[in-house]
N, CA, C and O atoms as a CHARMM CRD file, in Angstrom:
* protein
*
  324
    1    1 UNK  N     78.63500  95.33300  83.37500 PROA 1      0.00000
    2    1 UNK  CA    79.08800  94.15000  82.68000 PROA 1      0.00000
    3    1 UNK  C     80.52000  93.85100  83.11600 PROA 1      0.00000
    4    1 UNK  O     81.26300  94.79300  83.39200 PROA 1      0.00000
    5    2 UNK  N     81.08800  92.17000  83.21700 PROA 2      0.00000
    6    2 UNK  CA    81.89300  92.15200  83.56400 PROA 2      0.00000
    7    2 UNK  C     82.95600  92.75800  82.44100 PROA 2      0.00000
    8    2 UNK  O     82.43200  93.25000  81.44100 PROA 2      0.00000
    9    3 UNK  N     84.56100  92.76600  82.53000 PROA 3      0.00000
   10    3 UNK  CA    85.25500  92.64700  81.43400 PROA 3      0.00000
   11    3 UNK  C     86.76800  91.64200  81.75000 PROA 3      0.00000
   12    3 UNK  O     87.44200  91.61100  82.77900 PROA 3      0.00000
   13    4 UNK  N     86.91500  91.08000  80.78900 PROA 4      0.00000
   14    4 UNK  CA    87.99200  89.67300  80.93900 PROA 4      0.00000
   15    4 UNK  C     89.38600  90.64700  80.41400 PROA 4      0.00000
   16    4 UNK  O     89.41800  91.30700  79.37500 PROA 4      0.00000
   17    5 UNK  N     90.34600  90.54400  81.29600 PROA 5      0.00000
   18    5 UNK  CA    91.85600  90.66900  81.01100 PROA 5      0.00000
   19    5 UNK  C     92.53600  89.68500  80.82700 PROA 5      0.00000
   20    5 UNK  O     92.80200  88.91400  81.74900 PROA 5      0.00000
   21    6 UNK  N     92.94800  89.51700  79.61600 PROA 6      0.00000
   22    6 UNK  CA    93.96000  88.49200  79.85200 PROA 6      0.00000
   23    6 UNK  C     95.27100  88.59100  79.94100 PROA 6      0.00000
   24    6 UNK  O     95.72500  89.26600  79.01800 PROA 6      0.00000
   25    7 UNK  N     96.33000  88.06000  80.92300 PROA 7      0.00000
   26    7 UNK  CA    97.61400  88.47800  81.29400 PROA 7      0.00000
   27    7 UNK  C     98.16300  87.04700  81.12700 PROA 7      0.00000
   28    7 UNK  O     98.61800  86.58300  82.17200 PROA 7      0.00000
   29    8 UNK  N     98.21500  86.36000  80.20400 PROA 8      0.00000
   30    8 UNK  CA    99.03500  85.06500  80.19600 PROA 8      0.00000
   31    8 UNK  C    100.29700  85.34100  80.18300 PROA 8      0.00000
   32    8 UNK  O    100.68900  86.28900  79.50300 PROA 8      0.00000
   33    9 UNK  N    101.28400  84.48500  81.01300 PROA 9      0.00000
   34    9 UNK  CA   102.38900  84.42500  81.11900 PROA 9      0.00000
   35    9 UNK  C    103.50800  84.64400  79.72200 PROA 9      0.00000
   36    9 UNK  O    104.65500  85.08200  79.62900 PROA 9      0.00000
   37   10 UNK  N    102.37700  84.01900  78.61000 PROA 10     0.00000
   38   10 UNK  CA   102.95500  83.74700  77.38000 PROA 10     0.00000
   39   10 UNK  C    103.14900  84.89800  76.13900 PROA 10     0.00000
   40   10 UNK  O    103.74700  85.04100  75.07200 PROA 10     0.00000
   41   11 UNK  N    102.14500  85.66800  77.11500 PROA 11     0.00000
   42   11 UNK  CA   101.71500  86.82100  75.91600 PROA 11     0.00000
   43   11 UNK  C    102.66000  88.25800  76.61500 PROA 11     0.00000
   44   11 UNK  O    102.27500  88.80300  77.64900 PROA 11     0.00000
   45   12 UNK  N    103.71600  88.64800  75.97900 PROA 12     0.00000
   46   12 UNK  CA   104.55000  89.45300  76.77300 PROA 12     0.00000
   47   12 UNK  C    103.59600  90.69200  76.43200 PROA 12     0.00000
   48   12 UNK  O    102.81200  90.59000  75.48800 PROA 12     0.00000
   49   13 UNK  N    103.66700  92.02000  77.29800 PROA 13     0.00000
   50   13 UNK  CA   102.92900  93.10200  76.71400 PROA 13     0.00000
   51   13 UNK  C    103.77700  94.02500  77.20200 PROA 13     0.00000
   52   13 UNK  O    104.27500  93.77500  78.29900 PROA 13     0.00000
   53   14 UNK  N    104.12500  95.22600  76.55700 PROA 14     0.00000
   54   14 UNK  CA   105.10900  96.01600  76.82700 PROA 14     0.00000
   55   14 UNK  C    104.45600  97.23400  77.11500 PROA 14     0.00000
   56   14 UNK  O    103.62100  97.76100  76.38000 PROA 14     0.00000
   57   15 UNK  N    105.01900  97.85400  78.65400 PROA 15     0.00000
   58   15 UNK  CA   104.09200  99.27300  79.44800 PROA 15     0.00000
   59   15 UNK  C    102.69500  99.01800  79.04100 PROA 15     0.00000
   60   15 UNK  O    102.04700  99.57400  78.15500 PROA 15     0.00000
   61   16 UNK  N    102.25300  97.79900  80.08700 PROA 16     0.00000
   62   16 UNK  CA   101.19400  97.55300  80.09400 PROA 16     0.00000
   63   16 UNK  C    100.95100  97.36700  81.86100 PROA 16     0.00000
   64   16 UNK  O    101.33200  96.60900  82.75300 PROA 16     0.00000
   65   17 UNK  N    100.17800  98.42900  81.72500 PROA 17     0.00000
   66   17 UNK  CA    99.75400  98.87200  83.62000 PROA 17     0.00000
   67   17 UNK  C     98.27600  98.69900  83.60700 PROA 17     0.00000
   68   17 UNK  O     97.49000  98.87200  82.67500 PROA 17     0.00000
   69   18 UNK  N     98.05700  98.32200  84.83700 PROA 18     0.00000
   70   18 UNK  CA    96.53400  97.79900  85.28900 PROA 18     0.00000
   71   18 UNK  C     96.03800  99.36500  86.20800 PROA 18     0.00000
   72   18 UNK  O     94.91200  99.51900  86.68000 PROA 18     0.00000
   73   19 UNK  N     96.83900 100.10300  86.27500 PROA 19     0.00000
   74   19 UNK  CA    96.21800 101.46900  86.76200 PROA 19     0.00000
   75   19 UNK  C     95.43200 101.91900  85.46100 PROA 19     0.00000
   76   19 UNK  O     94.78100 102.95200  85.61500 PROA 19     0.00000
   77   20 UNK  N     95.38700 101.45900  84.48000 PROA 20     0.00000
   78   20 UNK  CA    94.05500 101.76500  83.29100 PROA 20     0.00000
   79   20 UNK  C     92.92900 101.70200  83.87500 PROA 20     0.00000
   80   20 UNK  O     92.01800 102.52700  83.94600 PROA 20     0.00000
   81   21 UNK  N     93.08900 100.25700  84.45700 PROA 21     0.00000
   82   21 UNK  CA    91.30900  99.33200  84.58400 PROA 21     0.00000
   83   21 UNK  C     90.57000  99.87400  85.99700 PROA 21     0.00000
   84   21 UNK  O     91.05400  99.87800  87.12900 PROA 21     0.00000
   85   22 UNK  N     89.24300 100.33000  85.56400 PROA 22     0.00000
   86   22 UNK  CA    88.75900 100.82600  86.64500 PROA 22     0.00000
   87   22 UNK  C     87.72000  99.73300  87.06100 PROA 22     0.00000
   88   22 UNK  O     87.37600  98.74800  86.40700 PROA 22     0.00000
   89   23 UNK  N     87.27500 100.15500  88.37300 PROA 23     0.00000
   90   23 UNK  CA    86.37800  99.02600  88.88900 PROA 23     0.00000
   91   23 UNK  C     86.85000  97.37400  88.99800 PROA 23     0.00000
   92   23 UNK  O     86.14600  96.44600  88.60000 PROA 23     0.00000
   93   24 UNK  N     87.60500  97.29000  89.35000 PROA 24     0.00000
   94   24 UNK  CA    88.51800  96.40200  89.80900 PROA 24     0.00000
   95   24 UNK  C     88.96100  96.09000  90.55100 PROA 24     0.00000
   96   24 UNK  O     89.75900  96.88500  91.04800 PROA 24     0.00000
   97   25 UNK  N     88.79400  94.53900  91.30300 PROA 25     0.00000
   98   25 UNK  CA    89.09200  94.12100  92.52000 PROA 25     0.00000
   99   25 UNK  C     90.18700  93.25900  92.52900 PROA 25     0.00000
  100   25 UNK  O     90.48500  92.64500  91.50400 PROA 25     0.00000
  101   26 UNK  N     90.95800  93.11200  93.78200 PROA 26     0.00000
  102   26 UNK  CA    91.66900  91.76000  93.31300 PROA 26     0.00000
  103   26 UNK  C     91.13500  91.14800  95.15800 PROA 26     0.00000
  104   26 UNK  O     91.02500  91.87900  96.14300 PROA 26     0.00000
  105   27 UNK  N     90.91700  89.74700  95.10200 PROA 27     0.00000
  106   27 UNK  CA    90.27400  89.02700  96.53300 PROA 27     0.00000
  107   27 UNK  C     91.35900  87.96000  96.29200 PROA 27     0.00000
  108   27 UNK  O     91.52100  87.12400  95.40300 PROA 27     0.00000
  109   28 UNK  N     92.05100  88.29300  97.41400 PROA 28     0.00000
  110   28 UNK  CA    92.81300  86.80600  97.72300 PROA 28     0.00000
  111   28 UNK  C     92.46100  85.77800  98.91200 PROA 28     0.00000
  112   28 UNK  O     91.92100  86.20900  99.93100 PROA 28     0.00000
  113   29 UNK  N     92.67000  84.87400  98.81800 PROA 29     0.00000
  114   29 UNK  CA    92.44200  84.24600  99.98100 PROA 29     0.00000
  115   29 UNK  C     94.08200  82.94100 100.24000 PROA 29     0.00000
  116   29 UNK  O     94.57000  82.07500  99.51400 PROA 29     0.00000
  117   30 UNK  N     94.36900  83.38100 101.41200 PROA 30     0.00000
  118   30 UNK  CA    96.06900  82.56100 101.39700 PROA 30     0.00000
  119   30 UNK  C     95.63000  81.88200 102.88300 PROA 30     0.00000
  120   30 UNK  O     94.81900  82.29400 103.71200 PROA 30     0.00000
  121   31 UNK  N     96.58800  80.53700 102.89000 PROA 31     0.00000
  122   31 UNK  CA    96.37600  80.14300 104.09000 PROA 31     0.00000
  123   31 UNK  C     98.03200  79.39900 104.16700 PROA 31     0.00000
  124   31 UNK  O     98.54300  78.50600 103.49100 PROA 31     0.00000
  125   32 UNK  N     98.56400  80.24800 105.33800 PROA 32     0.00000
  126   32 UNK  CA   100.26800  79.72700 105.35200 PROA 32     0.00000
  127   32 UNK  C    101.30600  79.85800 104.12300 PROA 32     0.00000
  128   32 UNK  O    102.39200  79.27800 104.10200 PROA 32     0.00000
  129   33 UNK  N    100.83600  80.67100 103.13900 PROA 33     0.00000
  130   33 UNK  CA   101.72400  81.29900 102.04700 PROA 33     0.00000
  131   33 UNK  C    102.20200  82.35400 101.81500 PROA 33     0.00000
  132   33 UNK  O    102.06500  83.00800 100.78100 PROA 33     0.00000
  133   34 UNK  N    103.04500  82.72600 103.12000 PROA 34     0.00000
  134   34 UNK  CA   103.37400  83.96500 102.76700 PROA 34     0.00000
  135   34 UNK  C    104.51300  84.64900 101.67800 PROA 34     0.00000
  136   34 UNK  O    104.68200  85.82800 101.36800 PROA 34     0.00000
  137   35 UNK  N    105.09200  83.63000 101.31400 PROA 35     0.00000
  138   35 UNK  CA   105.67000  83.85100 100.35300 PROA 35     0.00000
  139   35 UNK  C    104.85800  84.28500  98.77800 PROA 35     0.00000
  140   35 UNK  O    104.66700  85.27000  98.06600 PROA 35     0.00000
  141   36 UNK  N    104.56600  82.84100  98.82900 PROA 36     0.00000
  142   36 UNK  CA   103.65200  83.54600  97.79900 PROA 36     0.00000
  143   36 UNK  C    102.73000  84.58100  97.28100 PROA 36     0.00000
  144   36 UNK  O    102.60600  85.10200  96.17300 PROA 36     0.00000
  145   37 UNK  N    101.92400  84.76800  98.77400 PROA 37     0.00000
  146   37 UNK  CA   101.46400  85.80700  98.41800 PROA 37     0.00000
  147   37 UNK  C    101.89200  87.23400  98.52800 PROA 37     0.00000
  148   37 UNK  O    101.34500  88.19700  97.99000 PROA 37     0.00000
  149   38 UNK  N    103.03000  87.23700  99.36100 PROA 38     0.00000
  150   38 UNK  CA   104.78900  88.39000  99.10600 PROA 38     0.00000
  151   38 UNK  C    104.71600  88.73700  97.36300 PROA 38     0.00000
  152   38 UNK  O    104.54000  89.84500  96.85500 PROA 38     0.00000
  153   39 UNK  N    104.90400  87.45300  96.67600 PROA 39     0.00000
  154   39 UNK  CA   105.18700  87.35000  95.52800 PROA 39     0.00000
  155   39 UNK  C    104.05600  87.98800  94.52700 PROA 39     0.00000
  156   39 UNK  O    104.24900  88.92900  93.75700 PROA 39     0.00000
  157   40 UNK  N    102.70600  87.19100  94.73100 PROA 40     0.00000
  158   40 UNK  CA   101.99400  88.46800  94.03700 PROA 40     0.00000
  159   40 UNK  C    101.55300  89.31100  94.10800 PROA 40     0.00000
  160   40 UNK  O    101.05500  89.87300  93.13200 PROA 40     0.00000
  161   41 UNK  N    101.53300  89.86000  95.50200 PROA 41     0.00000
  162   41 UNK  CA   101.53600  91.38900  95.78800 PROA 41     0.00000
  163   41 UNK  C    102.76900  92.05100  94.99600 PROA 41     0.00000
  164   41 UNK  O    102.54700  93.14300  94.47400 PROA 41     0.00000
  165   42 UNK  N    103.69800  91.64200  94.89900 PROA 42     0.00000
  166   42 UNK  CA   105.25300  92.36400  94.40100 PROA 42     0.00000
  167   42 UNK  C    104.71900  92.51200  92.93500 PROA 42     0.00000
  168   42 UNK  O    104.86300  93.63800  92.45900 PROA 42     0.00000
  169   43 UNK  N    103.84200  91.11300  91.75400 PROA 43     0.00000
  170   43 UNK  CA   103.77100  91.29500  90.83200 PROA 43     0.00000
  171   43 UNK  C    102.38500  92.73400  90.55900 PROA 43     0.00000
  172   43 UNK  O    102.51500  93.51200  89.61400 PROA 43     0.00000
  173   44 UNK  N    101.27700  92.83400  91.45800 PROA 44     0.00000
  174   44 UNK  CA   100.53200  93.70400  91.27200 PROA 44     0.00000
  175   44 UNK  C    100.51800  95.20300  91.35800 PROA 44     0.00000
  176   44 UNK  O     99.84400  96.08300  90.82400 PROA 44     0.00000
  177   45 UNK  N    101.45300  95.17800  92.17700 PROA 45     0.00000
  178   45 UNK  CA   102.48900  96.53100  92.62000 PROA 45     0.00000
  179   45 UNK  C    103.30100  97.00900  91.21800 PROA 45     0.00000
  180   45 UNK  O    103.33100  98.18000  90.83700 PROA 45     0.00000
  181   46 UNK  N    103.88600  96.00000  90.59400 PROA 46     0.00000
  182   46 UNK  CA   105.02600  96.36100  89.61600 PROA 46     0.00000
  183   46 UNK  C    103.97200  96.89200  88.52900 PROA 46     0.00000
  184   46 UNK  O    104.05800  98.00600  88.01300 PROA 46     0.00000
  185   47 UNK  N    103.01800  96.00400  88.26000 PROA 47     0.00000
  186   47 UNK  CA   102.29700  96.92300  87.41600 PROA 47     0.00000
  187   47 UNK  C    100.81000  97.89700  87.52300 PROA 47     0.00000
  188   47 UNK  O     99.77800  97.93100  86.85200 PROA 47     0.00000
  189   48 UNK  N    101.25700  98.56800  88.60900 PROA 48     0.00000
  190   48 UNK  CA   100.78700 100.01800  89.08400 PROA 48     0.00000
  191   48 UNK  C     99.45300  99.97400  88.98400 PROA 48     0.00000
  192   48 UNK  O     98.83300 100.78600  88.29900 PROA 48     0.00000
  193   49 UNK  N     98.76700  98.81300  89.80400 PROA 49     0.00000
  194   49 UNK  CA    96.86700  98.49100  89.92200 PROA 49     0.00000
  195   49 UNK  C     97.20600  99.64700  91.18000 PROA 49     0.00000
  196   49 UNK  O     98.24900  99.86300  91.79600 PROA 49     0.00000
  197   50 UNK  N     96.11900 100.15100  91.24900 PROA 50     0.00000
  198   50 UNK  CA    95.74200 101.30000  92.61400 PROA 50     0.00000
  199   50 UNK  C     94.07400 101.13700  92.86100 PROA 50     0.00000
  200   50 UNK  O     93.42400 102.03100  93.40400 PROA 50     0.00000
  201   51 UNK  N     93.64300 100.22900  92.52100 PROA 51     0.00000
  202   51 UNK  CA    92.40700  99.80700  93.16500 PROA 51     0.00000
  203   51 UNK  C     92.26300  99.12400  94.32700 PROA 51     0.00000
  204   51 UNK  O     93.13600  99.36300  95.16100 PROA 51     0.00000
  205   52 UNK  N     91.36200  98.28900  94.65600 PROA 52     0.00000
  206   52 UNK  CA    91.54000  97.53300  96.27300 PROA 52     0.00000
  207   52 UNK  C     91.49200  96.35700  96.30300 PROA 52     0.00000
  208   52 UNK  O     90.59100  95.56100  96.03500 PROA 52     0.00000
  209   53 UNK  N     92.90800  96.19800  96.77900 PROA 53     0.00000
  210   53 UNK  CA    93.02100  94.36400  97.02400 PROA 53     0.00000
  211   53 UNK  C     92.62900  94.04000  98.64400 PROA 53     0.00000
  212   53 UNK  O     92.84800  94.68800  99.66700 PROA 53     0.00000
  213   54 UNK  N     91.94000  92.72300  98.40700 PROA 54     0.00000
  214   54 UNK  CA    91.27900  92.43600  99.63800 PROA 54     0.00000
  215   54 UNK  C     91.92500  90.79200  99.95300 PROA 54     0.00000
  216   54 UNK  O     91.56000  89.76400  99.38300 PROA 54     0.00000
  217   55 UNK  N     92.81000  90.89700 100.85600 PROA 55     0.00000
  218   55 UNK  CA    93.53500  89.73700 101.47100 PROA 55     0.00000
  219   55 UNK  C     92.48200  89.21700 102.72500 PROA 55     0.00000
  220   55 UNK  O     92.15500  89.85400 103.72600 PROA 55     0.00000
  221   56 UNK  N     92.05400  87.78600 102.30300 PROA 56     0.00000
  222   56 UNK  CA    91.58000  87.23100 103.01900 PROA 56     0.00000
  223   56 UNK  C     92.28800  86.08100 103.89400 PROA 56     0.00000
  224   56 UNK  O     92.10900  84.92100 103.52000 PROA 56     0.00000
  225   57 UNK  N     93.00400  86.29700 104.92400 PROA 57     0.00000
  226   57 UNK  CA    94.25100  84.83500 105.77700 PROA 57     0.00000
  227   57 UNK  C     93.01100  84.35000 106.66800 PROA 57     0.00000
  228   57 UNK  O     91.98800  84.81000 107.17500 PROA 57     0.00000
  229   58 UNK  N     93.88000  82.86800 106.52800 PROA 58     0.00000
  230   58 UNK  CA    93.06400  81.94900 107.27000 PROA 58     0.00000
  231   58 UNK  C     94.17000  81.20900 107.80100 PROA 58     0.00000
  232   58 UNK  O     94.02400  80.10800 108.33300 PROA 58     0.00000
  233   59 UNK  N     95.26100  81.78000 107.67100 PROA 59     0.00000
  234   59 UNK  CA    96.50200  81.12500 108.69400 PROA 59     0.00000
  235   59 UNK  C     96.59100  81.19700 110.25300 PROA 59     0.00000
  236   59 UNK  O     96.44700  82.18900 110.96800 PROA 59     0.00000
  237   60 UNK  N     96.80700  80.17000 110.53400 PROA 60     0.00000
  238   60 UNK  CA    97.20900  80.12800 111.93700 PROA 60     0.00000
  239   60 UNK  C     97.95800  81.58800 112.40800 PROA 60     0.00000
  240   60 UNK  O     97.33400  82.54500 112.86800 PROA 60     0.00000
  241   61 UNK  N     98.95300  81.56100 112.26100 PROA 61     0.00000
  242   61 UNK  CA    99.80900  82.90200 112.58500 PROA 61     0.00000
  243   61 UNK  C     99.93400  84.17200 111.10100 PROA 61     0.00000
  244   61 UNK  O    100.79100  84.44400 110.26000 PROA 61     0.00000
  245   62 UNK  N     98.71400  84.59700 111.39900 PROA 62     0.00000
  246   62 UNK  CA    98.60500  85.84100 110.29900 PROA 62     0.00000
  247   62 UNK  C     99.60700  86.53100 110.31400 PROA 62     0.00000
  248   62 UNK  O    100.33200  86.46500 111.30700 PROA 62     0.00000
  249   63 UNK  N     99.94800  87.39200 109.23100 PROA 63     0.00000
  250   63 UNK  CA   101.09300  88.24600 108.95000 PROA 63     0.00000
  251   63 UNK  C    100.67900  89.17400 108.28100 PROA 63     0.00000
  252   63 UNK  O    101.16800  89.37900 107.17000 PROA 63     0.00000
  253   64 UNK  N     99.78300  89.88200 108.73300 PROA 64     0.00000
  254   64 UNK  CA    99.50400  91.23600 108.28400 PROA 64     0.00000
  255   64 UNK  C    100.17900  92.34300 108.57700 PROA 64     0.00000
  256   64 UNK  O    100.12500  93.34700 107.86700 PROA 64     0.00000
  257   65 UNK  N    100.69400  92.27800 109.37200 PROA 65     0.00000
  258   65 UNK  CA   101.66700  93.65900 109.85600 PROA 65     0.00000
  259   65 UNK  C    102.83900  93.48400 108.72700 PROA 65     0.00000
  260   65 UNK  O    103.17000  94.63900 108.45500 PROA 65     0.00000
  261   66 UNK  N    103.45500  92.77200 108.11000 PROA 66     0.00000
  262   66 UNK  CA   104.72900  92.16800 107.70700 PROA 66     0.00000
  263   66 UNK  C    104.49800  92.75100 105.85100 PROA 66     0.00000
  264   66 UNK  O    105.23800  93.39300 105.10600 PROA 66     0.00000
  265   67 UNK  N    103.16100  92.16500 105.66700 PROA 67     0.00000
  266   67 UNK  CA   102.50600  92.28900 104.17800 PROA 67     0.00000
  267   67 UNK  C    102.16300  93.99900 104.32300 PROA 67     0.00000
  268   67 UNK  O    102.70900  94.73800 103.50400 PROA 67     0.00000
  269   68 UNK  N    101.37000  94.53000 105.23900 PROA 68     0.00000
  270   68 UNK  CA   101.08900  95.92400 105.24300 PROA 68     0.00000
  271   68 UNK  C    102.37300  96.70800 105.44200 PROA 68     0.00000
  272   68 UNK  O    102.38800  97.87400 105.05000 PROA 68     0.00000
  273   69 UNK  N    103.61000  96.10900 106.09500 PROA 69     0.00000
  274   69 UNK  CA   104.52100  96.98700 105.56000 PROA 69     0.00000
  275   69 UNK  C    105.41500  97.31700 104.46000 PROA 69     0.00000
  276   69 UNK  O    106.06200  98.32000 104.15900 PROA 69     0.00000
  277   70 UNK  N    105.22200  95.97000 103.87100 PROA 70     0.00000
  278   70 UNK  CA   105.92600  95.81900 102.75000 PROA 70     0.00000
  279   70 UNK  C    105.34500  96.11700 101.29200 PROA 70     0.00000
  280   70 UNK  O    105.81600  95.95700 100.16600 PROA 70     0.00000
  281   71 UNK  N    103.98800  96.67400 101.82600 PROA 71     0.00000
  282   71 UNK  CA   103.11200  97.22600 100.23400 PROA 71     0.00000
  283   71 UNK  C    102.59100  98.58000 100.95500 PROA 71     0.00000
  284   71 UNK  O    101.37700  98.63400 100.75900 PROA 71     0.00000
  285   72 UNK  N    102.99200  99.60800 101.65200 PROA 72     0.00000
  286   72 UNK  CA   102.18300 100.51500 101.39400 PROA 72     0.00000
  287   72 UNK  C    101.68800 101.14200 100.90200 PROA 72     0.00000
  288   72 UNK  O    100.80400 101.84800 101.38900 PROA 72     0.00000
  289   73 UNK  N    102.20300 101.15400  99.21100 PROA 73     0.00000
  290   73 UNK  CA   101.20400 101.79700  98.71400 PROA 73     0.00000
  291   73 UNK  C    100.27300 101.19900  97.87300 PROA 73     0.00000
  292   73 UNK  O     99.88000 101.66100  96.80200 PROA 73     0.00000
  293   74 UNK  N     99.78200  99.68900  98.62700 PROA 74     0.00000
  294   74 UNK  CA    98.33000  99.43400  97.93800 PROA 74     0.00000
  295   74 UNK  C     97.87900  99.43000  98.56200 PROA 74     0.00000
  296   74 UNK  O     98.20100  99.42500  99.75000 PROA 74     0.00000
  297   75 UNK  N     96.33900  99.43300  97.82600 PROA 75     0.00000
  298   75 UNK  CA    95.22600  99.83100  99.21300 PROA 75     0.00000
  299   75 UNK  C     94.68100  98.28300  99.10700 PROA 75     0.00000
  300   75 UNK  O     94.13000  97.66200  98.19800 PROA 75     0.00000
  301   76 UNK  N     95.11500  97.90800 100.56300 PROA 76     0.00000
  302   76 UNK  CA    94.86900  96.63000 101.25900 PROA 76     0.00000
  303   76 UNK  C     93.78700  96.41500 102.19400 PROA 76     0.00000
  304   76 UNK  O     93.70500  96.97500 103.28700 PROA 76     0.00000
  305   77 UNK  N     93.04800  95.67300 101.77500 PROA 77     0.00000
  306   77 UNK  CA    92.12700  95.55600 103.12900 PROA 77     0.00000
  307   77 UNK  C     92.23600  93.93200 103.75700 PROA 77     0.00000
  308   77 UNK  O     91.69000  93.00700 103.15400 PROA 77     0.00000
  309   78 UNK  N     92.93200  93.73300 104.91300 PROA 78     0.00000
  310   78 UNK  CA    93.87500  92.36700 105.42100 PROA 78     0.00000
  311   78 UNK  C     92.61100  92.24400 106.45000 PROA 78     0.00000
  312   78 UNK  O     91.99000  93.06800 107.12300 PROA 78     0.00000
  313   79 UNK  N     92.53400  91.06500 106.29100 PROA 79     0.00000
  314   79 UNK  CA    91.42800  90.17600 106.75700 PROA 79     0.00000
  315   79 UNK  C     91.48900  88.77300 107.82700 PROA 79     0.00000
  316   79 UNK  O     91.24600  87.61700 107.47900 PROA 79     0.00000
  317   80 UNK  N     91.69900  89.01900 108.56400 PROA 80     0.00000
  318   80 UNK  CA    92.27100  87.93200 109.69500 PROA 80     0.00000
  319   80 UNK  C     91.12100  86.57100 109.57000 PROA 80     0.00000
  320   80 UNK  O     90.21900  87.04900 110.25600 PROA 80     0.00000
  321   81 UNK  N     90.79600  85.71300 109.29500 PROA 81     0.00000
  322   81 UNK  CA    89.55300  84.67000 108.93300 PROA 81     0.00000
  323   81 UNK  C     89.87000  83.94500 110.59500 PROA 81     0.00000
  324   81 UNK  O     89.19200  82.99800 110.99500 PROA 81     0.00000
């Protein structure tokens, strides 16, 4: 069964880490945002998910080397489209 987290911006939660939740994916898909997606890798990191995020780029000039160095310790699976 699935299960719904909710993390609204609005709802502050204090030492609240996603290394709880098991069976959990995160799938991105970015095209020419590397900032942004800098940015929520930085937010998924801060709160200590250790499951597998799966970056899907469809940018012209991928930046996977840049993102894989700057998160090593999530487990990334970078996806050149």
């Amino acid at each position: 069964m699935y299960k719904i987290v909710n993390l609204a911006p609005f709802e502050k939660k204090e030492n609240y880490f996603l290394n709880q939740l098991t069976d959990v994916s995160f799938l991105i898909k970015t095209l020419e945002r590397p900032e942004q997606l800098i940015n929520l890798l930085y937010s998924i990191q801060k709160y200590k998910f250790n499951g597998p995020v799966i970056i899907a780029d469809d940018s012209k000039n991928p930046y996977k080397d840049t993102i894989l160095s700057l998160f090593p310790n999530l487990n990334i699976t970078y996806i050149n489209l």
